[in-house]
C-alpha angles and dihedrals in degrees: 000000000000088000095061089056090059095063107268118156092209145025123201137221128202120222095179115107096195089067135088092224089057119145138188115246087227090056090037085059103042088061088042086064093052100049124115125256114279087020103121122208117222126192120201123203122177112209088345111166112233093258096049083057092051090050094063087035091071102043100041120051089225116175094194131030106212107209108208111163133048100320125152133231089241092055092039079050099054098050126119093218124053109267141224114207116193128214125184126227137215114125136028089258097067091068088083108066086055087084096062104071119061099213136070120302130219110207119209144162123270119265121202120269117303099012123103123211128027107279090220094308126138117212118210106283098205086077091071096027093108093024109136117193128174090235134037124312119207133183135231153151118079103011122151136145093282094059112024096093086053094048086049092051095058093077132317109295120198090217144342127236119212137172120130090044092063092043141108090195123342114296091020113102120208117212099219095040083060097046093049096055099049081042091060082048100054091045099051123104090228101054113136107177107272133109128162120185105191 
């Protein structure tokens, strides 16, 4: 809840039990209900089935449904929710699957086989400088308050997605951690207005 006093637009929850950042929809909930007006609640599942989504769905009042895994644009697209696809990146190539999804895209960098998400690591930004895509595009994957105004200053993001580079251990937020980082976004040049801690 501290981060949504720092001026986030989002907070993520993670439906993924094979991460450490794993919740419970009911405690997930239960922190939904308690968040301030304007601040969105995203839920992130990673090769859910539909009825595992639903499920949560019921339980937990989320605003956005983050894809992670292997989802196709035909799932993200028949969702009740908006949705955030995410698409790792690690080589020029990988661009092209972006436009495949309509619907915002979450870039990150690419984890090893079989691991889904980042793991803290930056990908090489000037593979996305010049990316157009007709939806949102948001960045990931390494981000902390050293290197956010860089990262502001490769192209205009809708938002930015951070979790390990405002942590103690995976899953353990750290209060400075998180208001230096929003510090370093609200002190770039290139801030925009969006921030996003996952």
């Amino acid at each position: 809840m501290h981060a949504a006093t720092l001026g986030v637009d989002a907070l993520g929850f993670v439906f993924y039990p094979a991460s450490p950042r794993y919740i419970e929809p009911g405690a997930a909930a239960a922190i939904i209900r308690q968040l301030p007006p304007f601040v969105s609640a995203v839920g992130l599942f990673v090769n859910a089935s539909q009825s595992e989504i639903d499920a949560v769905l019921d339980i937990c009042p989320l605003d956005i449904l983050q894809m992670h895994g292997d989802e196709s644009s035909a799932f993200c697209a028949a969702q009740t929710r908006r949705v955030i696809k995410a698409v790792a990146m690690h080589e020029a190539a990988d661009t092209a699957r972006i436009a495949d999804f309509d619907c915002a895209v979450l870039l990150d960098a690419r984890a090893p086989s079989g691991v889904y998400g980042g793991a803290g690591k930056a990908f090489d930004w000037a593979l996305v400088e010049e990316l157009e895509h007709a939806h949102p595009l948001i960045l990931a994957g390494g981000l902390h308050a050293d290197n956010v105004a860089q990262a502001l200053a490769v192209r205009h993001w809708d938002a930015l997605d951070v979790s390990s580079g405002v942590e103690i251990s995976p899953g353990i937020k750290d209060g400075e951690k998180l208001q230096r980082f929003m510090a370093a976004v609200h002190g770039s040049a290139h801030y925009a207005g969006n921030g996003v801690v996952d």
